[in-house]
N, C-alpha and C positions, 0 to 999 in steps of 0.2 A: 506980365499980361496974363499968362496962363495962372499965376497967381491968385490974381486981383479976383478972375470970372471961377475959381475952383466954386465946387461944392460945399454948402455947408456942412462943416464938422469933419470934411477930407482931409488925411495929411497930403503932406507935396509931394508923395511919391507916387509920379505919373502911370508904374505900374504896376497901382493897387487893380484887382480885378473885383468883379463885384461878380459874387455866385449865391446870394441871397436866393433867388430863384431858380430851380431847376430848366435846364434848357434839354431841347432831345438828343442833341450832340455827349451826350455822355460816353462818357471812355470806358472800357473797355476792363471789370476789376484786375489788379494786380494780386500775384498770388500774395497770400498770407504773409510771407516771411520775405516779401521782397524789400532789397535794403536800400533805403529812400529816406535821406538824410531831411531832416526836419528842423531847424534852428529853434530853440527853446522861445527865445524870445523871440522869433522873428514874425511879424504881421505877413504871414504868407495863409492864403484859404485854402483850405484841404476840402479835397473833396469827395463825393462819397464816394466815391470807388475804392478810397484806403480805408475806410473804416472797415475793422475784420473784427467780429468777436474774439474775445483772448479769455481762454480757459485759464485763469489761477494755477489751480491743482499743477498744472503743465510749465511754469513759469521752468527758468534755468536758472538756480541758486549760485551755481558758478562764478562765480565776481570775473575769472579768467575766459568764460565763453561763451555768459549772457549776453544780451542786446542792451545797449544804450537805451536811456529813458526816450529821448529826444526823438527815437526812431521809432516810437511807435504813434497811434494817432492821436491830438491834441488833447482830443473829448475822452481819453481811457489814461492818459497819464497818470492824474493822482490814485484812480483807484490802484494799479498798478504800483505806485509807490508804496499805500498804504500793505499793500499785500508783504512788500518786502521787508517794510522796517517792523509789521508785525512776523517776519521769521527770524528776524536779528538776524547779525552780521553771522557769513558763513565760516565756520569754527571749526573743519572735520578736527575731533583728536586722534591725529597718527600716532606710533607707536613710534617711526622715524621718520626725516624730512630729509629731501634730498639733498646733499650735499652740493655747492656749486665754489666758482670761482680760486683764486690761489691759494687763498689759505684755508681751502675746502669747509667754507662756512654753511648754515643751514640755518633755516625758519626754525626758531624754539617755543614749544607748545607753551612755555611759562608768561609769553607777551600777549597770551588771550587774559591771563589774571586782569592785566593794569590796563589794559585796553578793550576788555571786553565789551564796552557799546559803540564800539565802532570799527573796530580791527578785523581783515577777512583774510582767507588766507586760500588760496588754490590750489592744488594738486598736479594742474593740467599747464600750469603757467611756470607752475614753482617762484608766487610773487604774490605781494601781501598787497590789499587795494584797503579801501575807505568807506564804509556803505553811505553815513549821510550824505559824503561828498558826490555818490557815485547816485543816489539817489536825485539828489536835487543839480548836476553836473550841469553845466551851460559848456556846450563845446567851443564856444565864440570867446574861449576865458586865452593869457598864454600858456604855449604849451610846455611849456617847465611846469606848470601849477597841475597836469594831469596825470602826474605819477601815481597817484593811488586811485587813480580813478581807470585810466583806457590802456596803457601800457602795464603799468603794474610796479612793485617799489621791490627791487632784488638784494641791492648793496646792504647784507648783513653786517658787516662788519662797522658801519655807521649808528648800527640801535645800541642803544647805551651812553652811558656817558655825558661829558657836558653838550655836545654838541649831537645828539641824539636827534636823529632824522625823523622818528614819533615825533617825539618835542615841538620838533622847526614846523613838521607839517599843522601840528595842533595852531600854535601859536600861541605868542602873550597877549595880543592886540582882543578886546573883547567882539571886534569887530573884522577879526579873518575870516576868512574863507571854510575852512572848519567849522569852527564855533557859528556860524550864520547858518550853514546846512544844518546843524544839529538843531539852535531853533528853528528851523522852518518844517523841521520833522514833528519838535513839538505841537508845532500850530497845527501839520496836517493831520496827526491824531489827535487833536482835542474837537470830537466830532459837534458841540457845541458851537464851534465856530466854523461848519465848516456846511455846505449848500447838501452834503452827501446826508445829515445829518437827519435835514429836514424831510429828504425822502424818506428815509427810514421810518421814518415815522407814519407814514403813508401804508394803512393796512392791504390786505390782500383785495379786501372788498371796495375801496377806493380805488384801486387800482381798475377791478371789474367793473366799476363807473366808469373810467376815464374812457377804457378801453368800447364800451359800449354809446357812451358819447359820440366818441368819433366813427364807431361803426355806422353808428346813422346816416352823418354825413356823408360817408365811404358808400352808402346803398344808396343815399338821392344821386350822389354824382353819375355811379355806376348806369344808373336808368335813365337818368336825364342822356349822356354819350350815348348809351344804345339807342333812344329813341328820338336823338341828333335834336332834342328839345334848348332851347336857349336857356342858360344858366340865370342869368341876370335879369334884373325889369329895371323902369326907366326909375321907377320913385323906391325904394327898399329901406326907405327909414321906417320906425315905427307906426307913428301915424297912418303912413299909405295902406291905402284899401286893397293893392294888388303889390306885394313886395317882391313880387319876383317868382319864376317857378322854382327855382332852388330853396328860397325862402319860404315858398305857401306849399311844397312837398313836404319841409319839415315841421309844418305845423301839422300836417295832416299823420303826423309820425308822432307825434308828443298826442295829439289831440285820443289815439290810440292805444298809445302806450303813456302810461300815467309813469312810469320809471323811469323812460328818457327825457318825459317832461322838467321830471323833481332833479335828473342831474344836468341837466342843460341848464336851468334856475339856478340851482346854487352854485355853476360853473362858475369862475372868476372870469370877467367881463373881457382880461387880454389870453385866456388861454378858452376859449367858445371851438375852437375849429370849426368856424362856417364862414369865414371871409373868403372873398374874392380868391385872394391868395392861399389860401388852404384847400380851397377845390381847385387849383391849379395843380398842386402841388400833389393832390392826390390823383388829380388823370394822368399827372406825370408819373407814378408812381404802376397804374395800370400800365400805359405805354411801352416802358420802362419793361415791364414783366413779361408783358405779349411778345417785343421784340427778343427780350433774352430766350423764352420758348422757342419763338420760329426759328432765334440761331441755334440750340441745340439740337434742333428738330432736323437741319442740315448736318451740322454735323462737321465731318469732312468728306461727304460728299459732292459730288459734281453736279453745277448749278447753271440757270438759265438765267439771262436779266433782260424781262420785257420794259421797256422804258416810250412812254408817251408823255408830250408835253403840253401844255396849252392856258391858255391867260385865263385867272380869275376873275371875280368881278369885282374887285378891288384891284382891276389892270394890273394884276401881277405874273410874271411868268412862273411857271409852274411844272413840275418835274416829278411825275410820278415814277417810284421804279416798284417792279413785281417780280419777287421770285418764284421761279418752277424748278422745283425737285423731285428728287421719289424719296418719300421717308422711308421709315425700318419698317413698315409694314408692309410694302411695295406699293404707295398707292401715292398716285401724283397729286403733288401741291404745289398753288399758286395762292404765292401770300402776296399780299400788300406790305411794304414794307418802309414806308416813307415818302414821303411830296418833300421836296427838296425846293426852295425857289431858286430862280438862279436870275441873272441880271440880262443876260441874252439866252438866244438858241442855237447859238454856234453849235458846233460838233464838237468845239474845242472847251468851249464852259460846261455843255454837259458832261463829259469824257469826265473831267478834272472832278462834279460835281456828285457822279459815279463811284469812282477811285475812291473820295474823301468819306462815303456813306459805306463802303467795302472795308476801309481802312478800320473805321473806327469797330468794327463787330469782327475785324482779325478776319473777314472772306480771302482767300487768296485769290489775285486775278487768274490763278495759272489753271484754278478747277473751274471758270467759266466752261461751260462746254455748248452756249447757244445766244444768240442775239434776238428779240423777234420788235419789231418797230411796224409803225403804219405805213410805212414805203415812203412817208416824204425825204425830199431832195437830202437835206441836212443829219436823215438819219442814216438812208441805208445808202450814200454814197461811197462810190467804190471807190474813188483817192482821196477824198477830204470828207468823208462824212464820217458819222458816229461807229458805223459798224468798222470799217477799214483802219483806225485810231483804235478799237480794242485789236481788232484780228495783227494790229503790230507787236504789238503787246502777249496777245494769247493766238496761237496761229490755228489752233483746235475750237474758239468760240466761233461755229458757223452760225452765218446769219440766213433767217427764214421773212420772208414777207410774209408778214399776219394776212391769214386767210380769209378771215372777215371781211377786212378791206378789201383785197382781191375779188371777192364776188361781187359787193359793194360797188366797186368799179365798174366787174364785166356788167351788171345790170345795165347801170345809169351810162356809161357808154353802149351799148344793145339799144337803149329806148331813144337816143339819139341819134341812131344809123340811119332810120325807118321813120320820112317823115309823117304818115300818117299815126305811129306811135308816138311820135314827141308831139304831134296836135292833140292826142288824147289827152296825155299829163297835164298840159294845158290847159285844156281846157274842165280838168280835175278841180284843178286849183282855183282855177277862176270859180269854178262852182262852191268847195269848199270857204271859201274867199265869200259870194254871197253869202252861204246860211250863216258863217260864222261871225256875219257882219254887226247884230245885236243878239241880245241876250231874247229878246222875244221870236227872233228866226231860232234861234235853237229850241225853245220850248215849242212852238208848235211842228218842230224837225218831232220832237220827243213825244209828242200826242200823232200825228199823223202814224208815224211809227207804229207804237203801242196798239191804234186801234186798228192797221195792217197788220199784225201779227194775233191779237185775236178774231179777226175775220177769218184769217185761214186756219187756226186751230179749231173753231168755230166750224171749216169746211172740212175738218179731219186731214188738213195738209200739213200742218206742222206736229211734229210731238211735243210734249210737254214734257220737265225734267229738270234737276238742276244743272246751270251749265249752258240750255237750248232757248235757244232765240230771244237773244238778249238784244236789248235795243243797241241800234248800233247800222243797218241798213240804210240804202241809199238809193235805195229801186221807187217803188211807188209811194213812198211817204215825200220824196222829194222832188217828183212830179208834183205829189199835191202841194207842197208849199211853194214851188215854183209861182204855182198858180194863184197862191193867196198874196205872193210879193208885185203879181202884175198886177191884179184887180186891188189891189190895195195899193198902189204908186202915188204920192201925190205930185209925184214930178215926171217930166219926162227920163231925166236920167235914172232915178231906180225901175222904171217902168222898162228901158231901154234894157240894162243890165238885165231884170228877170226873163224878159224877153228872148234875149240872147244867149241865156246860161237854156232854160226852157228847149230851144232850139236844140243846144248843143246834145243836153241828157238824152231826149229825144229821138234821137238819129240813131239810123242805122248803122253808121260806120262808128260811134260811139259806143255800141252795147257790140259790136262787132271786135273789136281792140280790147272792150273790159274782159271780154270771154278770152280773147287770144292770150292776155296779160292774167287772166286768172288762172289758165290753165298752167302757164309755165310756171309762174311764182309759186303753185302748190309742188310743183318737181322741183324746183331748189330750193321751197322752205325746209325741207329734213335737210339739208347741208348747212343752212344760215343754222338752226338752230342746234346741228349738233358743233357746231365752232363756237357755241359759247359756252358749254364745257368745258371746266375746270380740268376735267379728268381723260380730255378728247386725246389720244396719240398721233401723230404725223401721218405714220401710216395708216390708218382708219380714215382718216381726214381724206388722204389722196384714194384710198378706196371708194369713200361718198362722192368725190368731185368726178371719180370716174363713172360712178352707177349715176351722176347727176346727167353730165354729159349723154350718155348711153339711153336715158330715159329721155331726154330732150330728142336726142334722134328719132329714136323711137315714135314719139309724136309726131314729127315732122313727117314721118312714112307712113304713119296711119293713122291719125290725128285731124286729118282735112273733114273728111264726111261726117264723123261726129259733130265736129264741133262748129260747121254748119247746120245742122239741125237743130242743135242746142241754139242755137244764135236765131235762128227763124221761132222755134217753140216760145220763147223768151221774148219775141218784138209778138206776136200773136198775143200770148195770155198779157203782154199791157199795152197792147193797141197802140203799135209803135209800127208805123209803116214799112214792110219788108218789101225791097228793090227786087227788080223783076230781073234775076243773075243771066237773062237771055238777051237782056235789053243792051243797047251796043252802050259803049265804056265810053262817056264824056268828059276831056282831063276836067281837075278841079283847079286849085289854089296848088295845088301841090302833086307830086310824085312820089312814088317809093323811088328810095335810090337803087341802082344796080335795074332796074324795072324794066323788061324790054321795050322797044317800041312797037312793037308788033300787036298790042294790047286790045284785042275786040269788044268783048262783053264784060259786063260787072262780074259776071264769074270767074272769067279770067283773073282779073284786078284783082281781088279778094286772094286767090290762089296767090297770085304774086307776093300779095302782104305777108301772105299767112309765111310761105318761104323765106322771104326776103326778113323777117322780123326772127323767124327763129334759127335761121344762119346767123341772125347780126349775134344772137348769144351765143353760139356754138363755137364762132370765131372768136370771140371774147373769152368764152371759156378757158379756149384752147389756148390763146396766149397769154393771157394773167396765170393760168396753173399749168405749167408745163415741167413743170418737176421729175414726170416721170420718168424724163431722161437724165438727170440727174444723177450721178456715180453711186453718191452716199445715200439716197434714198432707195435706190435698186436693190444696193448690197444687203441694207437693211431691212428691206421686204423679207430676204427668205428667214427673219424669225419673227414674220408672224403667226399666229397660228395656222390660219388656210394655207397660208402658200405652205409651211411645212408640212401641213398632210397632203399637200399636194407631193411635194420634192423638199427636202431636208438639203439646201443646196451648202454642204458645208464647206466647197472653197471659196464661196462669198463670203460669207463671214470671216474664212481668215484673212480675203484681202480686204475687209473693212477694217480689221484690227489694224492690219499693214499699214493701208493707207491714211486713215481717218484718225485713228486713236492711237499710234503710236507708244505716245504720252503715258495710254493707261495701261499699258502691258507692257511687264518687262521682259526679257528675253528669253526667258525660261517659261513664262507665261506662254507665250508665242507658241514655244515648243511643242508644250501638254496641253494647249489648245484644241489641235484636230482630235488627241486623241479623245478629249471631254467630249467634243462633241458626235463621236461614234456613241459612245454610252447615254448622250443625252437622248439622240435622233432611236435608241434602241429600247430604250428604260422610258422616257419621258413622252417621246411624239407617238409612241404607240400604245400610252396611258390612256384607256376608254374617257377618264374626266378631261383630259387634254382636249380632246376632240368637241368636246363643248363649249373651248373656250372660243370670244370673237374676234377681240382684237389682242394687242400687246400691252397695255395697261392689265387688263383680265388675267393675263399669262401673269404679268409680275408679281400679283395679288396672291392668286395662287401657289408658284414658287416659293413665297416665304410661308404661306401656311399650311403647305406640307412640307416644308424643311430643306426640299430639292433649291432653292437659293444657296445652302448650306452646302450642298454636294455636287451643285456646278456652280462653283464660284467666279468660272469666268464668264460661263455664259450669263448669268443672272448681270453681272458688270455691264455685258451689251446691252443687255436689255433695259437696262438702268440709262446707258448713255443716250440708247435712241430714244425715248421716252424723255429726255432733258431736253431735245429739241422743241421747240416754242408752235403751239398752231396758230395760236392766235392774239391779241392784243386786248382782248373782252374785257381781262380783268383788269386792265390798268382803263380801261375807258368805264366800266362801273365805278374805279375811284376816283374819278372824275367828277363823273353823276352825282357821285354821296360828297366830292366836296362842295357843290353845287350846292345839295341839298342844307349839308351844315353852315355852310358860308347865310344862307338864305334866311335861314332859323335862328343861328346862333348868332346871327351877325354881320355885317358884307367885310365890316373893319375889323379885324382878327389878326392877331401876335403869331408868324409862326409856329412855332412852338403850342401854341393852346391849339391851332391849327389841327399842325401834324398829330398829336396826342387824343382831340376827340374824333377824328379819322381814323385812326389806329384804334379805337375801339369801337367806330361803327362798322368798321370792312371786318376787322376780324374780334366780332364778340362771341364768337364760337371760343377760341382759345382764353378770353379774358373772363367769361363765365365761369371756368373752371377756377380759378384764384378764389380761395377765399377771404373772405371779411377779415380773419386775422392776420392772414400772410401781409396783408395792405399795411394794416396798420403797426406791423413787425417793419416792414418796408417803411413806411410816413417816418417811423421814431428813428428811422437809421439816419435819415436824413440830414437833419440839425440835431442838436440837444433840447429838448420842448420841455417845453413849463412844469407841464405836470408828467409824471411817469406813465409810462402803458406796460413796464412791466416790472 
């Protein structure tokens, strides 16, 4: 059966693999001289991680302690052979030969005469081998037949005579084993017949063609990945009027340059490099390079792995993971480092899906030193979720709830405590909801607008500038279109909605709530936005969420009288009826919750809101981020910089090391610990530049460029480890966004692999920019063997 339906031109050996195409799963190169047996003949695909350039010059003439052919990679054999048979068989002339065996025999220099093109002889073995045999050697041969080849031929006392073990090895048969390697030596030096022949022939400046060929293509790929543009078009035959943006960037490349035109032309029609599958090969080739960077860039350092997941639009599950580290320069990085698909979202398929992307780039799980996820169930659960399945594994990766999410929450749970705020949102949307209902409510949203903002520049109330007063308001431009959607109604239903939306904008408890909700969201915008920093530290993070908290109070106790007047000034200048705050309090539709019933006038009411709304985030605050009680986050307060010119508290640190990192201090470390940090809190914390720094990222930065990383080696460690800690998830939900973006442009139905690879050059074309044009294409040719040379 499996017969009958094989592929055309397969043999039947079921475990042919097909590696025609680069995939992102690549392993891991092996060193140079790693000894990885290779069957001469055997249909096995090598891949590129064994191809290693091989210096000639450097070969081992040794016949007793060079490498087998077999063992090096497919595509470098013959030149390697030809290297050998043009040194001839190895000959030292010793002066004497060691003596061996009973009748204290030895190798005699006179059997180089009658066997000089092929007879070697060893030093290091004390045994004569074979070079054409040893050259063209199949190790799949038996092994009686490998005596002058892998073991070596000792028995002196056999050479001569009629039965001369030269002789036997030669043979009479014109068809032994011998004599077939000797011609197959001929054939491989008769460069006429041979594919090595024709490259030579291939001058320097053809070569500078080839290589400039493909550079071209190498610069549309590169631009087209960065600017997440679609490779392909529907029609790319000749004829078509639009062939594709990959295909009409390279025209616009020849059309410029008259030299890449004339070698593109006279390229041969199966070696062009501009198929489909050659800009595959070459993002892979990027990918490939960016990922080898960011792993050196780790190093053996101690690492953080923020991991978000979530379905594409090709309903696929999808598994980003990012690393955070501190490089050699002290400066935190959060790389992108792979979209994994996986087939669920178990805790137990990611875990495993983790592990396999760790494995292949040699990370060790045991320098995880941090977890950070979005707080769903499946990630950060404590018996069966994702974080609890590493921490069994690594008992030092502490996990952190991304903080983004956390405020995220305390918000949207806050605006739902307080029902006269969850009737504002409401009735937000429903508003947003009309104007966005055609494209003609938006344009005259964008003319009301425009001529509101130059009436009041006009009245010297706004400034002009770039940057300032950009359309984008919602105050009086959408009163007025309110008003063009009723008088314009041809039904009662849109008439009702405008109506009703009118209504809502309108009202005093409306522009009462946008003030209440504007004033807070400008006190926790500096928090949202410093958590989407790359470079944000933990402790800085819980700094802000405490100066956020603290600011929120703050309002709350002196906050009330302002921001009634601001709410009165605001229903005045647009003639929005302001409630008389003396006037007795009639319930509505609804209540604040917690609200007393004791409630008399609208002032009252208002007062209630105004509390009742900014406790609901206070309480929120305070238990979404409550870290600050916390062991490990306390200990590692005292090296930040304030708190150490506050108090240099240096038995917290040592019971951080004690208790937290263990792991990264040996015992001796421990020891000379307190004492480092007498000289540091003596030498370092009473440094006048010390004193300006703000956070612990700053400090780290610092420390290695003045050198002091070098002269507190343990403490610069801490400060490396708490800095590994995770704040937030930003950057694995940006690579989300960009696969969004790419999936959209480049395609919704996309290959893995092409996937993961032009992702890996949108998130990070910071590090792929630096590669140049030639490295690519030194990378492309390592790939396969290609038609034409590039060097």
């Amino acid at each position: 059966m499996l017969d009958f339906f094989k592929r055309k031109g397969s043999t039947s050996n079921s475990s042919e693999v097909n590696v025609e195409l680069p995939t992102t799963n690549v392993a891991i190169p092996i060193p140079e001289n790693a000894d990885v047996p290779i069957p001469e003949n055997a249909d096995v695909p090598i891949s590129q991680s064994q191809f290693q350039r091989i210096d000639l010059d450097s070969l081992d003439y040794d016949p007793g302690t060079r490498k087998q052919i077999w063992e090096y990679h497919v595509n470098q054999r013959d030149e390697i052979r030809r290297a050998y048979i043009k040194k001839g068989p190895h000959q030292p002339p010793l002066e004497t030969f060691k003596k061996s065996g009973k009748q204290n025999r030895s190798f005699q220099a006179s059997w180089y005469r009658n066997n000089s093109k092929w007879l070697e002889y060893s030093p290091t073995t004390d045994a004569a081998y074979c070079l054409p045999c040893f050259v063209f050697h199949n190790p799949n041969v038996v092994v009686g037949q490998n005596a002058f080849i892998v073991g070596g031929f000792r028995n002196w006392k056999k050479v001569g005579g009629r039965d001369c073990s030269f002789q036997v090895h030669i043979g009479k048969d014109p068809n032994s084993a011998h004599r077939v390697a000797e011609q197959m030596c001929k054939d491989l030096m008769n460069q006429s017949q041979h594919l090595q022949r024709v490259v030579d022939h291939f001058t320097t400046e053809q070569i500078a063609n080839n290589r400039l060929q493909l550079k071209a293509t190498i610069f549309i790929v590169r631009y087209l990945a960065f600017q997440a543009i679609a490779f392909r078009g529907r029609d790319e035959s000749f004829s078509s009027l639009n062939r594709g943006n990959f295909h009409e960037s390279l025209g616009i490349v020849t059309f410029w340059n008259e030299k890449v035109a004339e070698i593109i032309e006279k390229a041969p029609k199966n070696a062009t490099y501009t198929s489909p599958r050659i800009q595959k090969e070459i993002l892979h080739v990027f990918s490939a390079k960016v990922k080898k960077a960011i792993r050196e860039e780790i190093g053996d350092a101690k690492f953080c792995i923020m991991v978000d997941e979530a379905r594409d639009e090709s309903m696929k599950e999808q598994m980003a993971v990012v690393f955070r580290y501190v490089d050699a320069e002290g400066f935190v990085k959060e790389r992108f480092f792979g979209l994994i698909h996986v087939v669920d979202t178990a805790a137990l398929t990611l875990k495993k899906g983790i592990y396999s992307l760790l494995s292949q780039y040699c990370l060790d799980i045991q320098n995880i030193r941090g977890q950070g996820y979005d707080g769903a169930s499946n990630m950060r659960g404590m018996w069966n979720g994702l974080q609890a399945l590493i921490l069994n594994d690594c008992p030092y990766a502490y996990y952190i709830h991304c903080f983004a999410h956390r405020l995220q929450l305390a918000l949207v749970k806050a605006s739902k405590q307080v029902v006269p705020t969850s009737h504002f949102f409401l009735t937000l949307l429903f508003l947003i909801k009309i104007v966005s209902a055609s494209c003609k409510r938006n344009e005259q949203l964008k003319v009301a607008n425009a001529n509101e903002i130059a009436h009041l520049i006009d009245l010297e109330e706004l400034e002009t500038g770039s940057g300032l007063n950009q359309i984008g308001t919602l105050q009086r431009p959408g009163e007025t279109l309110l008003q063009n959607i009723i008088d314009g109604a041809i039904d009662g239903e849109n008439r009702a909605e405008g109506e009703s939306a009118y209504e809502g904008l309108t009202s005093f408890e409306f522009v009462f709530i946008l003030h209440l909700e504007k004033e807070t969201m400008e006190i926790t915008d500096k928090l949202c936005q410093a958590l989407q920093s790359q470079s944000q530290d933990i402790l800085n993070a819980m700094h802000l969420v405490s100066s956020t908290k603290a600011l929120i109070q703050k309002f709350r106790d002196d906050g009330w009288d302002g921001l009634l007047t601001t709410v009165i000034s605001f229903c005045e200048k647009h003639r929005i009826d302001v409630l008389d705050m003396n006037a007795r309090y009639v319930a509505r539709r609804g209540r604040a919750r917690n609200q007393p019933d004791n409630v008399t006038n609208e002032h009252h009411y208002r007062v209630n809101i105004f509390y009742a709304t900014i406790d609901s985030q206070l309480q929120e605050l305070n238990y979404r981020f409550n870290e600050d009680a916390m062991e490990l986050l306390r200990l590692s307060s005292a090296l930040e910089p304030r708190e150490a010119l506050k108090s240099f508290r240096i038995s917290d640190l040592c019971l951080l090391v004690k208790n937290f990192y263990p792991q990264d201090f040996t015992d001796y470390d421990k020891q000379v610990l307190e004492k480092e940090l007498y000289h540091f809190e003596h030498n370092v914390v009473q440094d006048p530049e010390f004193k300006k720094l703000k956070s612990l990222s700053e400090l780290s930065q610092w420390l290695v460029r003045t050198g002091n990383s070098e002269h507190y080696k343990l403490v610069y460690r801490m400060v490396i480890l708490v800095l590994t800690l995770p704040v937030s998830t930003a950057t694995t939900e940006r690579a989300f966004s960009a696969m969004k973006l790419v999936k959209t442009e480049l395609r919704n139905k996309m290959e893995d692999d092409f996937l993961n690879d032009s992702l890996m050059l949108y998130i990070e074309k910071d590090i792929a920019s630096t590669f140049s044009l030639d490295s690519i294409v030194d990378d492309f040719e390592d790939l396969k063997e290609r038609r034409v040379p590039f060097s």
